[in-house]
N, C-alpha and C positions, 0 to 999 in steps of 0.2 A: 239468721233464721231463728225462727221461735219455736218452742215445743209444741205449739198450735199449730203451726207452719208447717210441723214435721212432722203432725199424726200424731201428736205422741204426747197429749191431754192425758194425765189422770194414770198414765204410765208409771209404774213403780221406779225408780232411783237409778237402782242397774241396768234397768233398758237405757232410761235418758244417759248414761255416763258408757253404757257398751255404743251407742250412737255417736258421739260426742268421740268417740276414740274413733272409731273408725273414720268421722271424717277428719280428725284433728281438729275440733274445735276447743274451743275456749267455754265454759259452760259460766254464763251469769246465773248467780238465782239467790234467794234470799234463805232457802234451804239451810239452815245450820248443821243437818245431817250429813249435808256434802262437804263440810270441813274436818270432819273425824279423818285424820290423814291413818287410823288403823284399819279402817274401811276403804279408803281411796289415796294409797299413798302417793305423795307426790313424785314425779318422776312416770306414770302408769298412763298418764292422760295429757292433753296439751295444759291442763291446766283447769282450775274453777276460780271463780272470784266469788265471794260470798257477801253481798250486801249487807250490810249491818250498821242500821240509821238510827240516831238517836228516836226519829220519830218514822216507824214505819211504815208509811204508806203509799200508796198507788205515785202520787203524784210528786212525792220528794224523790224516790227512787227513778222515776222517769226524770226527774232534771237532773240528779247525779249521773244517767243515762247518758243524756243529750251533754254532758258535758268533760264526760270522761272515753266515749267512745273515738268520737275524732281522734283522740291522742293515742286508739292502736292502729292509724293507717300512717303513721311517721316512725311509732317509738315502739322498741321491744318491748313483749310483756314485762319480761324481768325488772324492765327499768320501770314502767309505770307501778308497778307491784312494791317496787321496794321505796316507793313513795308513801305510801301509807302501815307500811308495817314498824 
């Protein structure tokens, strides 16, 4: 689902992440605000993933998309996650 998908364009932070809890999602976004773990500590929510590309834009983020998503319908987050930390 997208925040566009879910109504929820232009919505302040803590809607998208009180949403995102409720249903157990996993929140992608490029947001840097959503990694302040004294605002959203971890443990509170399924999780955020914070994109952060040497080059940021539309279409390099869409192929790190398209090629890291398949790998959450096999593998835990935790495991994909502690691949790039």
């Amino acid at each position: 689902m997208t925040v566009y998908q879910q109504e929820l364009t232009g919505a302040p932070d803590e809607r998208i992440v009180a949403v995102c809890r409720q249903e157990d999602r996993v929140l992608i976004t490029a947001d840097l605000d959503l990694s302040d773990i004294r605002h959203y500590p971890p443990g509170q929510s399924a999780g955020f993933i914070v994109l952060r590309l040497r080059e940021q834009n539309q279409p390099n983020q869409l192929a790190l998309l398209r090629k890291i998503l398949p790998m959450f319908a096999t593998t835990p987050l935790a495991d994909i996650c502690g691949l790039w930390t």
